[in-house]
VOGU-3710 file (C-alpha; in Angstrom, 3 decimals, decimal comma):
1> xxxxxxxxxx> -1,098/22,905/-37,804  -1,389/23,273/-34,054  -3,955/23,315/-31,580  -5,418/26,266/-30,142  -4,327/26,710/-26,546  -7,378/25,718/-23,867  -8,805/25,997/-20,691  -11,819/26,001/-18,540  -13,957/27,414/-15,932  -16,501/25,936/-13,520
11> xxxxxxxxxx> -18,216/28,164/-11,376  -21,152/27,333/-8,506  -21,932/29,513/-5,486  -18,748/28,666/-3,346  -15,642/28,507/-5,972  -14,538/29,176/-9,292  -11,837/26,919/-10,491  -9,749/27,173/-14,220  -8,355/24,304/-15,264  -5,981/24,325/-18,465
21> xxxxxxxxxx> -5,971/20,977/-21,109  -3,423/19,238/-22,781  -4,164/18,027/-26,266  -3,963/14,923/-28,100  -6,046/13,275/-29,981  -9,130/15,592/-28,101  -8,432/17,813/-25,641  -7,992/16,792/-21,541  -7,974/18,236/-18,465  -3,854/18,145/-17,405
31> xxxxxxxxxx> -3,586/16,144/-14,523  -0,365/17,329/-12,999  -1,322/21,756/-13,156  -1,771/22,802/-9,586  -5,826/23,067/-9,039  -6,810/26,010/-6,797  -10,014/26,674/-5,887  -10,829/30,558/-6,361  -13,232/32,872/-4,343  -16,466/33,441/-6,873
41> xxxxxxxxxx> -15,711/37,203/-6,046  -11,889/36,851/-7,554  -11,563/40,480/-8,860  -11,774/40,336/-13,061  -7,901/41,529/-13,240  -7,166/38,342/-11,113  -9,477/35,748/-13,165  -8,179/37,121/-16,020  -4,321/36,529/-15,017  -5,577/33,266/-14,277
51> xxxxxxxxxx> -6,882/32,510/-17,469  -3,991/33,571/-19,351  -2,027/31,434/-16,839  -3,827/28,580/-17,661  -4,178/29,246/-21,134  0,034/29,373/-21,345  0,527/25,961/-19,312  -1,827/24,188/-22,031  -0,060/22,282/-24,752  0,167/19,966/-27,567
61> xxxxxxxxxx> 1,081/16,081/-27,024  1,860/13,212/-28,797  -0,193/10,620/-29,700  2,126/8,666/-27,500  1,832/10,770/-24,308  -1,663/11,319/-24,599  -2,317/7,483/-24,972  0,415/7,008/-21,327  -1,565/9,972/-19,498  -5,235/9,231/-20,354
71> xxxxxxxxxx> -4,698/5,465/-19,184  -2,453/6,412/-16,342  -3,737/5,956/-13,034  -3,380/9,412/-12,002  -6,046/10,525/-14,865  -8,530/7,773/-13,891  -8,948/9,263/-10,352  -8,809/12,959/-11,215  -12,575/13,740/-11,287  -13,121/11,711/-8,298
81> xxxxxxxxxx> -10,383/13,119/-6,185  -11,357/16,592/-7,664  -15,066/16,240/-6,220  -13,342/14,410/-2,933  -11,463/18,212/-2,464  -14,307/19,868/-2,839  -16,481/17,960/-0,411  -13,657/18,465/2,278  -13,551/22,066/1,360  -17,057/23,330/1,313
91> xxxxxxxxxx> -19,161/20,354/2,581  -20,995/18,914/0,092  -22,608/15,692/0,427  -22,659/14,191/-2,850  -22,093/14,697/-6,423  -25,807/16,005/-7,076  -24,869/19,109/-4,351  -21,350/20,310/-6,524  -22,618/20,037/-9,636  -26,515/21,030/-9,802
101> xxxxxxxxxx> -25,815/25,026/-9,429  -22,809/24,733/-11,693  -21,791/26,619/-14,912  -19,343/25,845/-17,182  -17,101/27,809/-20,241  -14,538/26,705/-22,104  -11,746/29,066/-23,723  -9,364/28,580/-26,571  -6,590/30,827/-27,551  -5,078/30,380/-31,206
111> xxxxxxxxxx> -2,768/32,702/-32,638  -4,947/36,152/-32,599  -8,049/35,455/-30,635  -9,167/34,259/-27,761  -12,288/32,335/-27,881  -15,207/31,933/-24,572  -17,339/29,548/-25,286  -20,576/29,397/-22,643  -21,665/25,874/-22,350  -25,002/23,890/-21,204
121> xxxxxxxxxx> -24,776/21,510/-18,115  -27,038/18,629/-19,968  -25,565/15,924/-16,576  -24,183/16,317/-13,663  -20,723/17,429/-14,105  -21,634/16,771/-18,171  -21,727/19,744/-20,487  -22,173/20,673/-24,059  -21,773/23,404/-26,552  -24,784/26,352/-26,734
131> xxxxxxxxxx> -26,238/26,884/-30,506  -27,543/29,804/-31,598  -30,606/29,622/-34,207  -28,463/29,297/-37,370  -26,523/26,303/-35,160  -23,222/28,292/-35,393  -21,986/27,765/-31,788  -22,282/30,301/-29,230  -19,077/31,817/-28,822  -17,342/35,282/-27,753
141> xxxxxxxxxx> -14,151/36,333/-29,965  -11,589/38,435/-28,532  -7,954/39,757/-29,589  -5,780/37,644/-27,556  -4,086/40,850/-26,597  -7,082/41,740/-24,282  -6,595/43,068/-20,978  -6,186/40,922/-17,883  -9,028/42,994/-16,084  -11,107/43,049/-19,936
151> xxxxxxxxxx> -10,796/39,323/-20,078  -11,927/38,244/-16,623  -15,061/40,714/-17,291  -15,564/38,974/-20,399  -15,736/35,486/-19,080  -18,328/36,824/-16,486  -20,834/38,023/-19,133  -20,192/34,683/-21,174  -21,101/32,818/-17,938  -24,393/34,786/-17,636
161> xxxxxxx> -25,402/32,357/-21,206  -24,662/28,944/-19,679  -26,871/27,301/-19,199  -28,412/24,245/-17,209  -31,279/21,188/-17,273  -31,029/21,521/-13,161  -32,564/25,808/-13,684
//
C-alpha cells in the first residue's frame, strides 16, 4: 500500500512557506525541493497551485534512501539553515521571534481526498495534532479534485484552528 502524498504550511506575520515530505519509515521534510518564502497575502488560486505543487513533488522512499538522507549532512543542517534564511530575510533575532506567532497545517493527499490537518504549536518550531472531544483528530476532507482557488481558501480557514501555547 502506498503513502498518502504530503506537505506542509507554516505561516507567521511576514511569510508563508509549503514544504512537501518524502516518506520512509515517517514522513520528512525533502531536503533538496526549492524553499520559497511566500507573501502571507499569496492570492488562494496561487497557495493552492502551490500546494498541489508540493503535494506532486512528495514521494515514497526506500528504507535505504531514507536511512542515506536523514543521516546525510545536508538533512542535519536544514532547520538551522532554514531559520538562518529567514533571519537574513525578515530580521529576526532569534529562534523565539520566527516561531512564537507561528501556525502550522499539515496536508495529505491519497487517492480521492485531500486531507488539512490544523495543528497546535506545543514548542518552538514543535507541533502536534488538534483533537476534537471524541479524540478523532481534527481534520478537513476534501475531493482531491478541488479547485486551485477552493483549496488555498480551504487551508486558510483550517489555519484559523491552529493553535498555539505562545496565544
Amino acid at each position: 500500500m502506498t503513502k498518502p502524498k504530503a506537505a506542509f504550511v507554516r505561516i507567521n506575520k511576514d511569510f508563508l512557506l509549503v514544504t512537501s515530505f518524502i516518506r520512509g519509515m515517517i514522513a520528512m521534510t525533502d531536503p533538496d525541493q526549492d524553499f520559497i518564502f511566500n507573501e502571507v497575502d499569496i492570492s488562494d488560486l496561487d497557495l493552492g497551485k502551490l500546494i498541489k505543487e508540493k503535494l506532486n513533488e512528495s514521494k515514497e522512499i526506500s528504507f535505504e534512501e531514507f536511512q542515506a538522507i536523514f543521516n546525510s549532512e545536508k538533512m542535519k543542517g536544514l532547520q538551522k539553515r532554514l531559520e538562518e534564511e529567514m533571519k537574513k530575510r525578515y530580521g529576526y533575532k532569534n529562534k523565539k521571534s520566527i516561531y512564537k506567532d507561528m501556525s502550522f497545517l499539515s496536508l495529505e493527499q491519497d487517492a480521492s481526498f485531500i486531507i488539512i490537518a490544523p495543528l497546535h504549536q506545543d514548542s518552538l518550531g514543535g507541533y502536534s495534532g488538534i483533537s476534537l472531544p471524541d479524540n478523532s483528530p481534527l481534520e478537513f476532507k476534501y475531493d482531491k479534485n478541488i479547485s486551485d482557488e477552493e483549496l488555498g481558501k480551504s487551508v486558510r480557514q483550517a489555519l484559523t484552528y491552529c493553535t498555539s501555547i505562545y496565544r
